[in-house]
TIGU-128206 format. One record per residue (C-alpha): residue number from 1; residue in one letter; x, y, z. Coordinates in nm, 3 decimals, m for minus. Each point is the difference from the previous one (the first is absolute). Layout:
BEGIN
titor pos:NUM	code:A	x:X	y:Y	z:Z;
...
END
This chain:
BEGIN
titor pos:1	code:X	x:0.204	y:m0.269	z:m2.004;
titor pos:2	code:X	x:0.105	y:m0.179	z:0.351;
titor pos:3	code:X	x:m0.271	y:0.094	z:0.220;
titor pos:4	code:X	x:0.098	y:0.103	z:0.358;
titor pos:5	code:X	x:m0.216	y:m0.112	z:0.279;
titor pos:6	code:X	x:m0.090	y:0.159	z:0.342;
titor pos:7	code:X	x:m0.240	y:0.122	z:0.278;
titor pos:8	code:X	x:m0.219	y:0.299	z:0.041;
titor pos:9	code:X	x:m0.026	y:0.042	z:0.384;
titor pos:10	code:X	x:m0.266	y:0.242	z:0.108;
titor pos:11	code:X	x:m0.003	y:m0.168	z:0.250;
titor pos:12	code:X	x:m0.363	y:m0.156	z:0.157;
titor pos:13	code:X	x:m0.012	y:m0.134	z:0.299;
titor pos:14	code:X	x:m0.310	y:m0.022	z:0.270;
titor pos:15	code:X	x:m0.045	y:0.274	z:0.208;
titor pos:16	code:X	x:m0.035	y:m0.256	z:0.323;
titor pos:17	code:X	x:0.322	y:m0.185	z:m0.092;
titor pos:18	code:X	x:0.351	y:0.101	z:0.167;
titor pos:19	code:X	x:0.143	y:0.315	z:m0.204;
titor pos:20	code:X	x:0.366	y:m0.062	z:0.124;
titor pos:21	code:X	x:m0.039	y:m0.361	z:m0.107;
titor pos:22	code:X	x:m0.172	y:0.059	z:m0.341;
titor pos:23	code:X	x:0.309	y:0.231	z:m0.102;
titor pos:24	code:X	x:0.265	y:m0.281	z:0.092;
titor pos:25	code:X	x:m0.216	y:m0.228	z:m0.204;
titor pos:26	code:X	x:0.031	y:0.233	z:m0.246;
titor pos:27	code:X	x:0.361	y:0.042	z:m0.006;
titor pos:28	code:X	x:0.028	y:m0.375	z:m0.006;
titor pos:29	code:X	x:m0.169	y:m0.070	z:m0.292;
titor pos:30	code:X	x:0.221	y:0.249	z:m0.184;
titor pos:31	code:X	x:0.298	y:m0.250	z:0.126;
titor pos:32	code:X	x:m0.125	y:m0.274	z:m0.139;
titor pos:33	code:X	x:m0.100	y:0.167	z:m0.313;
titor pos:34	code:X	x:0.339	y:0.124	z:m0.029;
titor pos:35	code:X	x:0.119	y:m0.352	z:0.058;
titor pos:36	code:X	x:m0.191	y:m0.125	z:m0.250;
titor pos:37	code:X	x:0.111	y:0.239	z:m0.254;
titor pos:38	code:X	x:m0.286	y:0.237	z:m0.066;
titor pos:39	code:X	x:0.139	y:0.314	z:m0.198;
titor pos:40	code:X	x:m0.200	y:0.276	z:0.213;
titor pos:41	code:X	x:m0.267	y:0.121	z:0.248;
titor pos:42	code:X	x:m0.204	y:0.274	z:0.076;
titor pos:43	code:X	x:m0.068	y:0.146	z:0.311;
titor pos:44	code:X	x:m0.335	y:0.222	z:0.097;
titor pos:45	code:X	x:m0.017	y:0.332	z:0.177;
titor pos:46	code:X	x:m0.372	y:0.023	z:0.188;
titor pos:47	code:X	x:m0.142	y:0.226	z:0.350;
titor pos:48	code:X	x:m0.321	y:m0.124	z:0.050;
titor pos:49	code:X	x:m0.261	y:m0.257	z:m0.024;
titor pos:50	code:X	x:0.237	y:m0.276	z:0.214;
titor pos:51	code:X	x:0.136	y:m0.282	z:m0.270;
titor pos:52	code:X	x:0.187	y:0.165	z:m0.165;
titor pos:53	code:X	x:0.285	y:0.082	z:0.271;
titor pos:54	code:X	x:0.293	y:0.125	z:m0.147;
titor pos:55	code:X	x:0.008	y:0.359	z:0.044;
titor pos:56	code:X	x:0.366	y:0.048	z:m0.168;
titor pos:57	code:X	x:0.077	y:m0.221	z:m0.265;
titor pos:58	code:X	x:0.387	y:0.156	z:m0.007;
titor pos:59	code:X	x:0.057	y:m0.144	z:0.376;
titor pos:60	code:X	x:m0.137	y:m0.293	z:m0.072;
titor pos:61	code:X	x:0.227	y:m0.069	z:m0.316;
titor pos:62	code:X	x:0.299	y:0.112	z:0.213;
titor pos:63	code:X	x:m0.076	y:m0.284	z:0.214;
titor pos:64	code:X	x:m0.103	y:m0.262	z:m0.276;
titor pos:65	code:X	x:0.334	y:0.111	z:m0.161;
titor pos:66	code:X	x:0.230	y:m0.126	z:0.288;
titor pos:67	code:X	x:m0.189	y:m0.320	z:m0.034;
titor pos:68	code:X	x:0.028	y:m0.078	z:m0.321;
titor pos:69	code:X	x:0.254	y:m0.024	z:m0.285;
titor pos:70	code:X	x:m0.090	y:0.039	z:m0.309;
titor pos:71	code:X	x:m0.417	y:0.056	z:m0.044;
titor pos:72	code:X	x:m0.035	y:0.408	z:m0.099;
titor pos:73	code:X	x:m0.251	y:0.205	z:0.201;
titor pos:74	code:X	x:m0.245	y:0.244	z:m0.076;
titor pos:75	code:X	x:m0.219	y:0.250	z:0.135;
titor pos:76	code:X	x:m0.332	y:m0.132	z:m0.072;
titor pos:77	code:X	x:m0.114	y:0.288	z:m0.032;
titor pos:78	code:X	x:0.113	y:0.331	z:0.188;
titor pos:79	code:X	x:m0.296	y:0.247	z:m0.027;
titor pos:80	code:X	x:0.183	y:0.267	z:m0.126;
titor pos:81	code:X	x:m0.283	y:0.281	z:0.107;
titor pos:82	code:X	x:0.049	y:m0.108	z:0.348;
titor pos:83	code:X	x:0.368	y:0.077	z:m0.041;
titor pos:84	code:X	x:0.213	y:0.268	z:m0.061;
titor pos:85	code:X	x:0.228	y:m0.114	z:m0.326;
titor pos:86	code:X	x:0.338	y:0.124	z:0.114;
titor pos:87	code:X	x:m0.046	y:m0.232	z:0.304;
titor pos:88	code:X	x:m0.131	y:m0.290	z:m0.234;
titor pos:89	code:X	x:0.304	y:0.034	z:m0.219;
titor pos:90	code:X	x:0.231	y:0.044	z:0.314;
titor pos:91	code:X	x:m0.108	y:m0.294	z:0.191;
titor pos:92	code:X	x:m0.006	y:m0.247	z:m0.349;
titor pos:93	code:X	x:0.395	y:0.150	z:m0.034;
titor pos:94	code:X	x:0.067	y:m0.111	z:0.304;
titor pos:95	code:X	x:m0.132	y:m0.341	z:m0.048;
titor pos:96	code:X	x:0.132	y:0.005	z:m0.319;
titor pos:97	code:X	x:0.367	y:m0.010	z:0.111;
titor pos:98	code:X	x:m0.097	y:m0.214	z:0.353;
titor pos:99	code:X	x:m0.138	y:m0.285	z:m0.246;
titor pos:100	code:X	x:0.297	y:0.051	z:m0.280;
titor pos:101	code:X	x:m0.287	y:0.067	z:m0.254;
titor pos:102	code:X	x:m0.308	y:m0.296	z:0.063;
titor pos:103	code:X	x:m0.269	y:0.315	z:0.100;
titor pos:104	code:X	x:m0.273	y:0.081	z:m0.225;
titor pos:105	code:X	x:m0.203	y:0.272	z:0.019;
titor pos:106	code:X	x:m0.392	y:m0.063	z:m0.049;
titor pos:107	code:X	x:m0.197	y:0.334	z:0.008;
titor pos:108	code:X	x:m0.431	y:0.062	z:0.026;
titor pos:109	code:X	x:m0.208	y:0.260	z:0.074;
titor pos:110	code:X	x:m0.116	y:m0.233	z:0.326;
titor pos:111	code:X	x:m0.289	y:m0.256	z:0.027;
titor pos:112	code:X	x:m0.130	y:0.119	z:0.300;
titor pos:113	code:X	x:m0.236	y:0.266	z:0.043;
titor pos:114	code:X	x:0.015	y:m0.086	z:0.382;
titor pos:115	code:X	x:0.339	y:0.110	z:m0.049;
titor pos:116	code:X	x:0.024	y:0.295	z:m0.181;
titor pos:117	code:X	x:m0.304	y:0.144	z:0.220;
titor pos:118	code:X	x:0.244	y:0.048	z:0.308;
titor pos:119	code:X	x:0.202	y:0.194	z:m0.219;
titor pos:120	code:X	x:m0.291	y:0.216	z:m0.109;
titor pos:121	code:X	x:m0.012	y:m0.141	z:m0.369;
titor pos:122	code:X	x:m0.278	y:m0.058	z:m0.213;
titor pos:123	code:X	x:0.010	y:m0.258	z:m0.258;
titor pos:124	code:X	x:m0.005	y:0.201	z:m0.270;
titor pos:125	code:X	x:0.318	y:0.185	z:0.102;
titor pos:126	code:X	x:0.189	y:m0.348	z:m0.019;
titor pos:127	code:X	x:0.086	y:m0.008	z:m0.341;
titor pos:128	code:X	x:0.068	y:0.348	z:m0.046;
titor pos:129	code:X	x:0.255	y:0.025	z:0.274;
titor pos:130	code:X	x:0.157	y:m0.377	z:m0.137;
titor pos:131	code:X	x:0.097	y:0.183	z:m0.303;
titor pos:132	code:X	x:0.089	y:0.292	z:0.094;
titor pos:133	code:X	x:0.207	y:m0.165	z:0.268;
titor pos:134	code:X	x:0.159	y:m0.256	z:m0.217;
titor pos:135	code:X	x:0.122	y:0.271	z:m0.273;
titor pos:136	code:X	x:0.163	y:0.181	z:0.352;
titor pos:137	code:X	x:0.162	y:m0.353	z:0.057;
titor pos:138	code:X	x:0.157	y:m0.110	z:m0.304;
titor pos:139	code:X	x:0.170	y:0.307	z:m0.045;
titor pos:140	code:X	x:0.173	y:m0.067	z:0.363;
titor pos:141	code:X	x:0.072	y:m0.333	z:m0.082;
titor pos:142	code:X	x:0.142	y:0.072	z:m0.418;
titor pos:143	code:X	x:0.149	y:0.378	z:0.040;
titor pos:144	code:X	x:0.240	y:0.170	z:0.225;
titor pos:145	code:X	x:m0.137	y:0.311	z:m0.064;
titor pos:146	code:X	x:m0.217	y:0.142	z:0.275;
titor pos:147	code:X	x:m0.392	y:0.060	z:m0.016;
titor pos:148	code:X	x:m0.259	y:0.199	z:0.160;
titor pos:149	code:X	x:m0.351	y:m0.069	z:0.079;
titor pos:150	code:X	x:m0.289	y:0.113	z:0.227;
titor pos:151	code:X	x:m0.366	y:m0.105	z:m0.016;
titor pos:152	code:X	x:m0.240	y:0.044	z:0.305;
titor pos:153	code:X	x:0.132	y:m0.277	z:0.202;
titor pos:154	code:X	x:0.406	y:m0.023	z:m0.068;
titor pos:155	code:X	x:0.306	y:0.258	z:m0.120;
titor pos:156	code:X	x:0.288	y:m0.100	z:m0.115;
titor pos:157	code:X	x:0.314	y:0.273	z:m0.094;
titor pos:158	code:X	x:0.238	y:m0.126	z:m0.251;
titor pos:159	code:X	x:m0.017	y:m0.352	z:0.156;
titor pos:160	code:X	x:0.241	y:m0.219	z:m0.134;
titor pos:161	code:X	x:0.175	y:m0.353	z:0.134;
titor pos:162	code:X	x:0.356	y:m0.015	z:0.184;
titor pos:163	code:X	x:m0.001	y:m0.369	z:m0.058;
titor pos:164	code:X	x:m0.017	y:m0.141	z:m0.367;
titor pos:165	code:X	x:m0.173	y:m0.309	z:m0.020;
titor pos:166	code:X	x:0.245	y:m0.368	z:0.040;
titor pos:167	code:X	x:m0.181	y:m0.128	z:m0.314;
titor pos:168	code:X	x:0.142	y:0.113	z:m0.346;
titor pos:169	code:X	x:m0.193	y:0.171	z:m0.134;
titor pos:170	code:X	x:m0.292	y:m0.018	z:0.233;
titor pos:171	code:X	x:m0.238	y:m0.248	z:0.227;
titor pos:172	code:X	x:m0.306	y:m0.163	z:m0.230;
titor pos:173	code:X	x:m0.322	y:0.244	z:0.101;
titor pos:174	code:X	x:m0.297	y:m0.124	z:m0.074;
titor pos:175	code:X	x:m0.386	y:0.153	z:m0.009;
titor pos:176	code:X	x:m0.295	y:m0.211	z:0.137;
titor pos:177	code:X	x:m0.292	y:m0.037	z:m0.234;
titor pos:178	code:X	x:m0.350	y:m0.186	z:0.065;
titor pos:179	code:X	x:m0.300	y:0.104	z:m0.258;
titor pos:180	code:X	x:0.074	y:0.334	z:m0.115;
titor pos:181	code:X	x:0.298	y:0.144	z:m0.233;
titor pos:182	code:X	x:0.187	y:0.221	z:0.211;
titor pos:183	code:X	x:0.233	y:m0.181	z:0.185;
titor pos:184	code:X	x:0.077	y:m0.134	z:m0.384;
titor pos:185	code:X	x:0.015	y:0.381	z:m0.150;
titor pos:186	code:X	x:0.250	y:0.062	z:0.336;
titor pos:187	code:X	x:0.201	y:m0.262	z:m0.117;
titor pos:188	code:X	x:m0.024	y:0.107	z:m0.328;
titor pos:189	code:X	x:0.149	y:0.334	z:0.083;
titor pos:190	code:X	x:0.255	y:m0.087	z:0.231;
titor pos:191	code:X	x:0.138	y:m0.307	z:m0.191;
titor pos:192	code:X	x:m0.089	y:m0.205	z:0.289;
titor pos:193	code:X	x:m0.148	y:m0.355	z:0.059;
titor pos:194	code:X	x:m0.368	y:m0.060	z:0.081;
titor pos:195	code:X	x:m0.110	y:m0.206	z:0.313;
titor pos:196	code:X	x:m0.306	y:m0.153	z:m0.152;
titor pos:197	code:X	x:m0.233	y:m0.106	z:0.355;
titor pos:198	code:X	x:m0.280	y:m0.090	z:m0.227;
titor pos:199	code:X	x:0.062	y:m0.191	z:m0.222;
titor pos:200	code:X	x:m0.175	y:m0.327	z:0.037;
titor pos:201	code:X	x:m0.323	y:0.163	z:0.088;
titor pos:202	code:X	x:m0.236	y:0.024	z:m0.312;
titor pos:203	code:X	x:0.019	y:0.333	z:m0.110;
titor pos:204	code:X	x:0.412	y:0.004	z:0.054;
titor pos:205	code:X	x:0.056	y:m0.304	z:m0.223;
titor pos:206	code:X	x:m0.164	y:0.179	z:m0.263;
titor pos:207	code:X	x:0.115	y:0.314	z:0.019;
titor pos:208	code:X	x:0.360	y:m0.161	z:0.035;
titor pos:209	code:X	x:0.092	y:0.069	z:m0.378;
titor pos:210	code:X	x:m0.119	y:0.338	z:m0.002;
titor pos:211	code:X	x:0.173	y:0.122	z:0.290;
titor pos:212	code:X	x:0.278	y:m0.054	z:m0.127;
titor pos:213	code:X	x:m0.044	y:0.133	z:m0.344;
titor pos:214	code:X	x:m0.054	y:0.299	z:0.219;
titor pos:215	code:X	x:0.306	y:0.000	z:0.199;
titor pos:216	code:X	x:0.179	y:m0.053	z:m0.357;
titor pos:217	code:X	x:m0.165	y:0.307	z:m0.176;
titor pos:218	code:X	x:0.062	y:0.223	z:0.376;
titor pos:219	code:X	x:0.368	y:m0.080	z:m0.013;
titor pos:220	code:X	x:0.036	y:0.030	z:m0.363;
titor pos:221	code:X	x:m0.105	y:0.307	z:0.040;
titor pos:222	code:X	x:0.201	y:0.100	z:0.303;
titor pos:223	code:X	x:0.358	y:m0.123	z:m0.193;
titor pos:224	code:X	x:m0.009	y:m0.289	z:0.247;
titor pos:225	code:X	x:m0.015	y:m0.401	z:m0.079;
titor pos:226	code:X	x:m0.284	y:m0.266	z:0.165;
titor pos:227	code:X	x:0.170	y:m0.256	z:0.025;
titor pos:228	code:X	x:m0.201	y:m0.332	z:0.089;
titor pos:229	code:X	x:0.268	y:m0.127	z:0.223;
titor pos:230	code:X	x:m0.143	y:0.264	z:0.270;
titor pos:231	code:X	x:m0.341	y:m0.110	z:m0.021;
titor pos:232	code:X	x:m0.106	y:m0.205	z:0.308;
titor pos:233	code:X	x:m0.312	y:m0.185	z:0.020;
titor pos:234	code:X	x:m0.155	y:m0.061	z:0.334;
titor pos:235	code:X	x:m0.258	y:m0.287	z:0.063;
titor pos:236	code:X	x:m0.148	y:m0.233	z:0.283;
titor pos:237	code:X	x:0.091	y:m0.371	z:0.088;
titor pos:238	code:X	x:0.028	y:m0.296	z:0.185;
titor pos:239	code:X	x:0.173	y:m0.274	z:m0.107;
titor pos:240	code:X	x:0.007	y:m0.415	z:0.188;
titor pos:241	code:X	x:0.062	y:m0.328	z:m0.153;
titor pos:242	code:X	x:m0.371	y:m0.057	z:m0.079;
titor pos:243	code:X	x:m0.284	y:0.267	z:m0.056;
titor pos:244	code:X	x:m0.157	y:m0.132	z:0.293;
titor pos:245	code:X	x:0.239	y:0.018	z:0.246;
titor pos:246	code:X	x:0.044	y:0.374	z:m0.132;
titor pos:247	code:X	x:m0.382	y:0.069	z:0.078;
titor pos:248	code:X	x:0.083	y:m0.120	z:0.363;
titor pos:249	code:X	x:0.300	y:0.176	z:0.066;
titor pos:250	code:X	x:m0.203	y:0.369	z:m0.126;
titor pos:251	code:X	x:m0.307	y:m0.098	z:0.244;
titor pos:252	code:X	x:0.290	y:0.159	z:0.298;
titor pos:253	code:X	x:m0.061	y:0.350	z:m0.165;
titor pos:254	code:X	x:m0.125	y:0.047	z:m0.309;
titor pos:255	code:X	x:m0.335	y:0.116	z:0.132;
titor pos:256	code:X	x:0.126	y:0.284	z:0.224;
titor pos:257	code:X	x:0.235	y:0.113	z:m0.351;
titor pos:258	code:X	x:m0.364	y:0.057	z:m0.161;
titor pos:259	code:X	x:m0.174	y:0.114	z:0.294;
titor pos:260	code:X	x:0.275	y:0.283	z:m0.027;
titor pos:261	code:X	x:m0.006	y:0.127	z:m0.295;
titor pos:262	code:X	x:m0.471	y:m0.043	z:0.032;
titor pos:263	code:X	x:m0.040	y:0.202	z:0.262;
titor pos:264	code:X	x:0.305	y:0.130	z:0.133;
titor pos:265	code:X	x:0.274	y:0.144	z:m0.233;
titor pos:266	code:X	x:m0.171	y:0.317	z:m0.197;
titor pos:267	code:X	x:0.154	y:m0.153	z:m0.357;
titor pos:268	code:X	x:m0.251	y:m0.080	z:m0.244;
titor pos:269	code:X	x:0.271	y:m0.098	z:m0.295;
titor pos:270	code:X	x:0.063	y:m0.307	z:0.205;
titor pos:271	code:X	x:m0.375	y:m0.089	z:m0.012;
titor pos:272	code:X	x:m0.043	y:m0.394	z:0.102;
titor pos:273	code:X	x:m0.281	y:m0.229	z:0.052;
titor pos:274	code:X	x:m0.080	y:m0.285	z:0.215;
titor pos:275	code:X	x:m0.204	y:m0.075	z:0.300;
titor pos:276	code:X	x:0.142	y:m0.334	z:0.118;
titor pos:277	code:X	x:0.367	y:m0.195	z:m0.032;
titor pos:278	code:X	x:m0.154	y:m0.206	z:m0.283;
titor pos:279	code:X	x:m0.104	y:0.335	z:m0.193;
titor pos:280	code:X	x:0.271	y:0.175	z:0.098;
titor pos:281	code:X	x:0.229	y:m0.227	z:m0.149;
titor pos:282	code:X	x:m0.184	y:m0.068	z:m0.305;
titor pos:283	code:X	x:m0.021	y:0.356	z:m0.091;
titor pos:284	code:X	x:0.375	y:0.003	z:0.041;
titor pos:285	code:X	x:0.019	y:m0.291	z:m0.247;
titor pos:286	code:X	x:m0.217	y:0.167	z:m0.255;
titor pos:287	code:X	x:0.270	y:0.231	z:m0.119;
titor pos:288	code:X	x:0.100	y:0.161	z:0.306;
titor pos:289	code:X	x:0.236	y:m0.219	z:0.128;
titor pos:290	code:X	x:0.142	y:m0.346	z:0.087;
titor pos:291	code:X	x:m0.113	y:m0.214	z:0.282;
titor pos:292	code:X	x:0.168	y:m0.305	z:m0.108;
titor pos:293	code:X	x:0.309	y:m0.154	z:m0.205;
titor pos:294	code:X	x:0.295	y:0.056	z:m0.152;
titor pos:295	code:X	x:m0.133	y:m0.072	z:m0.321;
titor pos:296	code:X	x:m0.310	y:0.227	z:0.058;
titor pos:297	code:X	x:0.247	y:0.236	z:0.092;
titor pos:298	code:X	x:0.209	y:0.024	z:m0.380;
titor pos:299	code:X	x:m0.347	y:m0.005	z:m0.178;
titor pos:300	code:X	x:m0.061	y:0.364	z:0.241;
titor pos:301	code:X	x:0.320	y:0.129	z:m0.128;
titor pos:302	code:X	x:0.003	y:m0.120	z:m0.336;
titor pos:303	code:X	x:m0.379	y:0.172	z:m0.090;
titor pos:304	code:X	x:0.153	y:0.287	z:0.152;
titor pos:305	code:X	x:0.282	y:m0.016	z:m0.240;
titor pos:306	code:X	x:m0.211	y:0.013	z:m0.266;
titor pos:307	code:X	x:m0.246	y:0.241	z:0.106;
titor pos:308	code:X	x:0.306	y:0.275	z:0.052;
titor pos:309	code:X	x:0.096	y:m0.082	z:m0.412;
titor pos:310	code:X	x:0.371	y:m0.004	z:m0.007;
titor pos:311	code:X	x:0.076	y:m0.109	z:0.384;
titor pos:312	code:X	x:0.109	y:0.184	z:0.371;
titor pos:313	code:X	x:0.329	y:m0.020	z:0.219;
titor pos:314	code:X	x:m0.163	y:m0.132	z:0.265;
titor pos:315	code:X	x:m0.275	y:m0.184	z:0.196;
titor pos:316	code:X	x:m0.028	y:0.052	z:0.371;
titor pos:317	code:X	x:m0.254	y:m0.185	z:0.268;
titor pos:318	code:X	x:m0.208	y:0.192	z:0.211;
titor pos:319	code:X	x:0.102	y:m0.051	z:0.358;
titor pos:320	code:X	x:m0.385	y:m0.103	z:0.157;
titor pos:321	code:X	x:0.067	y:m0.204	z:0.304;
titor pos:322	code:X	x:m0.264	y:m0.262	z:m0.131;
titor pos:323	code:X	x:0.191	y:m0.263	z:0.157;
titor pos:324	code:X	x:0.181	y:m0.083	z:0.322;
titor pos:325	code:X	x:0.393	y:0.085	z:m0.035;
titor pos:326	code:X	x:0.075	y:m0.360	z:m0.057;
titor pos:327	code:X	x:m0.264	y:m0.040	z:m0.294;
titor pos:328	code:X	x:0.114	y:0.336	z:m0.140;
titor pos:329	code:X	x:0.381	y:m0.083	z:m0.046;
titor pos:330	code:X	x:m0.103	y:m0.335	z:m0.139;
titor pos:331	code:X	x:m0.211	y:0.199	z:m0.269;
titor pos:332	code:X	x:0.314	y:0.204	z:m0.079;
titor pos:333	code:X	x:0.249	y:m0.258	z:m0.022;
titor pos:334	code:X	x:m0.246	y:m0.164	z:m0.189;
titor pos:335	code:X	x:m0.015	y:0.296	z:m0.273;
titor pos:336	code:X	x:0.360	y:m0.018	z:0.036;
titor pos:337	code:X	x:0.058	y:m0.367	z:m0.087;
titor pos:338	code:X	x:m0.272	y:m0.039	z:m0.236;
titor pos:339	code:X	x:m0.087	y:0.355	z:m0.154;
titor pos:340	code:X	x:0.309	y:0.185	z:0.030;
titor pos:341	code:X	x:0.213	y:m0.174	z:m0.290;
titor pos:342	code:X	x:m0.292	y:m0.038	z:m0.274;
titor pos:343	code:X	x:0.043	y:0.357	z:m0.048;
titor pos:344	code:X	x:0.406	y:0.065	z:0.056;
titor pos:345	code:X	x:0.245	y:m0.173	z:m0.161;
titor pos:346	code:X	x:0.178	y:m0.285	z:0.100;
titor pos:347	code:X	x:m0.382	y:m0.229	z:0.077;
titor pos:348	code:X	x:m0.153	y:0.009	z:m0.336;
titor pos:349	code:X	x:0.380	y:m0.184	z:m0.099;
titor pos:350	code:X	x:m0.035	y:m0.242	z:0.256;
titor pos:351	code:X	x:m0.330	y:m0.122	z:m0.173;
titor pos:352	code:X	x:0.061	y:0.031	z:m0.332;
titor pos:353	code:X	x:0.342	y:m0.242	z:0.086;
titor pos:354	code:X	x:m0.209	y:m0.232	z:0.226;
titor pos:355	code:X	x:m0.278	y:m0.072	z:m0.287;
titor pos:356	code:X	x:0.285	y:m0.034	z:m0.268;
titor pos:357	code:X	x:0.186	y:m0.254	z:0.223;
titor pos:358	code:X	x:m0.372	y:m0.153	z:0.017;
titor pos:359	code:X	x:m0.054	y:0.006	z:m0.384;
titor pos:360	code:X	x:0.326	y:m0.199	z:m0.077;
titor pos:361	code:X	x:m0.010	y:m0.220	z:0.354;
titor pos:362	code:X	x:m0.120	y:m0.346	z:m0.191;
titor pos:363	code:X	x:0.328	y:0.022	z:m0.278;
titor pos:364	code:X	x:0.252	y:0.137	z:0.256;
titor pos:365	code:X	x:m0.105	y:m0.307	z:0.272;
titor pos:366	code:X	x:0.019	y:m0.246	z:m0.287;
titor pos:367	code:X	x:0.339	y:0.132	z:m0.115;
titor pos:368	code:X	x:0.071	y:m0.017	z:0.386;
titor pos:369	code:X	x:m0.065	y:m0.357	z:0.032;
titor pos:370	code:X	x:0.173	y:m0.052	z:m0.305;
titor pos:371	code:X	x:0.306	y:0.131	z:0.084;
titor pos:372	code:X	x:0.003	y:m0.148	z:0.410;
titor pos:373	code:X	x:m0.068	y:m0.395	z:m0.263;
titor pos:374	code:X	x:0.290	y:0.109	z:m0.207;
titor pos:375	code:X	x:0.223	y:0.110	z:0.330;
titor pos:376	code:X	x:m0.165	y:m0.366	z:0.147;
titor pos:377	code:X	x:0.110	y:m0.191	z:m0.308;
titor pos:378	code:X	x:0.349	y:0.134	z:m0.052;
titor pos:379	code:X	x:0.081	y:m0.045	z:0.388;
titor pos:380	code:X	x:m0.116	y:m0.371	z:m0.035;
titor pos:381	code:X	x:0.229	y:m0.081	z:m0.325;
titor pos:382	code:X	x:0.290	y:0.145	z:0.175;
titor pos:383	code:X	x:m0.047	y:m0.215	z:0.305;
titor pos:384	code:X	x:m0.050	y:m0.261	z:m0.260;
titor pos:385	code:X	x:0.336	y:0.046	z:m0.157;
titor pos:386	code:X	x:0.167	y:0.024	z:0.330;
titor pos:387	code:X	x:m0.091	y:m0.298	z:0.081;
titor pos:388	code:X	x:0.128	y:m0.206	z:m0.327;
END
């Protein structure tokens, strides 16, 4: 398959750094990402905890979409229990047709319990109101016939959308998944794609397989189809020229990235480790991650490859902020130049044709010569016999 390649853009930024300017630094990477001919990206809905700044990940894409060209953008994810479902499906309509079709629509039970407790909603209600929730939305979004619903918190009376969707037949959705199998088994049942935000940490590279042998058997049994094409890994780098000048460029903010998720962000699936740069970065390195090259960056995704046993659609970067803005769009052009066309089609050509051209260079240049002594000799015996 021809992988696809993108970002996954919580975002995280410092609390003391300029919000306003953090957002346009934001939007600008997803230029030049788009310029440099990344497939997709990702954007984050969050309310507390101050990184992760992007409140509405629908205005933002309405922004990034009069920006950009080509890259498709998703909601990375909406946390459907915050939400009422015939305003989710509404608003990704409307985007739907604004774009001409390049929305995606990402969908969680929310990461934050900071968030959900100014809504008055215990963890364990999450995943019970994603799936009730989601079942409410698809039907919007796949069937013009109306639907009712009421739990404690919403009612809906034979809801139903004035405004098809632009994309025939309908926007990719996608479920986020981490350690557990539910956002797999939601897939499953929904014929939707999986957003997998764990999957280079230890226990998500080995449960890789077997998630989605259980998104197979959930759809199977649902009369839907997994198809791998929808399946989106998400994992962490940094990319320079050498592996050293990638362990300066993270020094800028890799340690306030951990010191988030340590001891400020209440999400233990993204458990990491680390109490300096140096051991930050080398936990990173130790399966994690890549602070470093291109190369080290195609060895990440190919062991990925194979731990998944038959391949994904896609591979996206985890927006982190490690570096400076100037450091960061090198490391993306970078994975553009060098990582990019090992996995699509079109780059793997281009090498196979340079090393043949190698293989037979010796014959061809000798034949070369050959034929410029030939060309040599014949122009000399015609000068010859214009002259007698």
């Amino acid at each position: 398959m021809r992988l696809r390649f993108g970002t996954f853009m919580a975002p995280f930024h410092p609390p003391e750094h300029n919000p306003t300017l953090s957002l346009q630094n934001d939007l600008d990477l997803l230029v030049h990402m788009d310029q440099l001919g990344f497939d997709e990206a990702w954007i984050g809905e969050h309310h507390s905890a101050g990184s992760e700044i992007i409140a509405s990940p629908e205005i933002f894409m309405a922004t990034a979409a009069e920006r950009t060209s080509r890259i498709k953008l998703g909601t990375g994810v909406v946390s459907l229990p915050y939400h009422n479902p015939l305003w989710v499906a509404e608003r990704m309509v409307l985007l739907d047709h604004l774009t001409k079709g390049r929305v995606m629509l990402g969908l969680g039970p929310g990461a934050l319990p900071t968030d959900a407790a100014m809504l008055g909603l215990e963890p364990s209600q999450m995943r019970p109101l994603l799936e009730e929730y989601m079942d409410v939305l698809m039907h919007l979004l796949t069937s013009e016939e109306p639907i009712s619903y009421e739990n404690d918190r919403i009612k809906l009376v034979d809801a139903r959308l004035h405004l098809r969707p632009y994309s025939d037949p309908l926007f990719d959705i996608a479920v986020a998944a981490v350690a557990s199998p539910s956002g797999a088994k939601l897939a499953g049942k929904h014929g939707a794609g999986v957003l997998s935000l764990g999957a280079t940490v230890a226990v998500g590279m080995d449960l890789l397989a077997h998630h989605w042998g259980i998104q197979e058997e959930v759809a199977a049994q649902n009369g839907k189809t997994a198809d791998r094409q929808t399946w989106r890994l998400v994992g962490l780098m940094h990319l320079a020229e050498t592996e050293e000048e990638a362990r300066r460029d993270v020094e800028y903010g890799i340690a306030q990235w951990f010191r988030y998720f340590q001891n400020v962000a209440a999400f233990p699936q993204m458990a990491v480790d680390g109490s300096n740069v140096d051991e930050m970065v080398e936990f990173v390195n130790g399966g994690l991650g890549v602070v470093g090259t291109p190369d080290q960056a195609i060895a990440q995704i190919e062991e990925l490859l194979e731990q998944s046993n038959g391949g994904f659609g896609a591979f996206l970067t985890l927006a982190h902020n490690w570096a400076n803005s100037q450091a960061t769009k090198k490391s993306y052009e970078l994975f553009a130049r060098h990582v990019m066309p090992r996995f699509q089609s079109g780059g793997g050509g281009l090498i196979e044709a340079a090393d043949r051209a190698q293989a037979v260079r010796p014959a061809m240049a000798d034949k070369q010569m050959g034929a410029v002594e030939a060309a040599t000799e014949r122009y000399e015996k015609e000068q010859a016999a214009r002259g007698g």
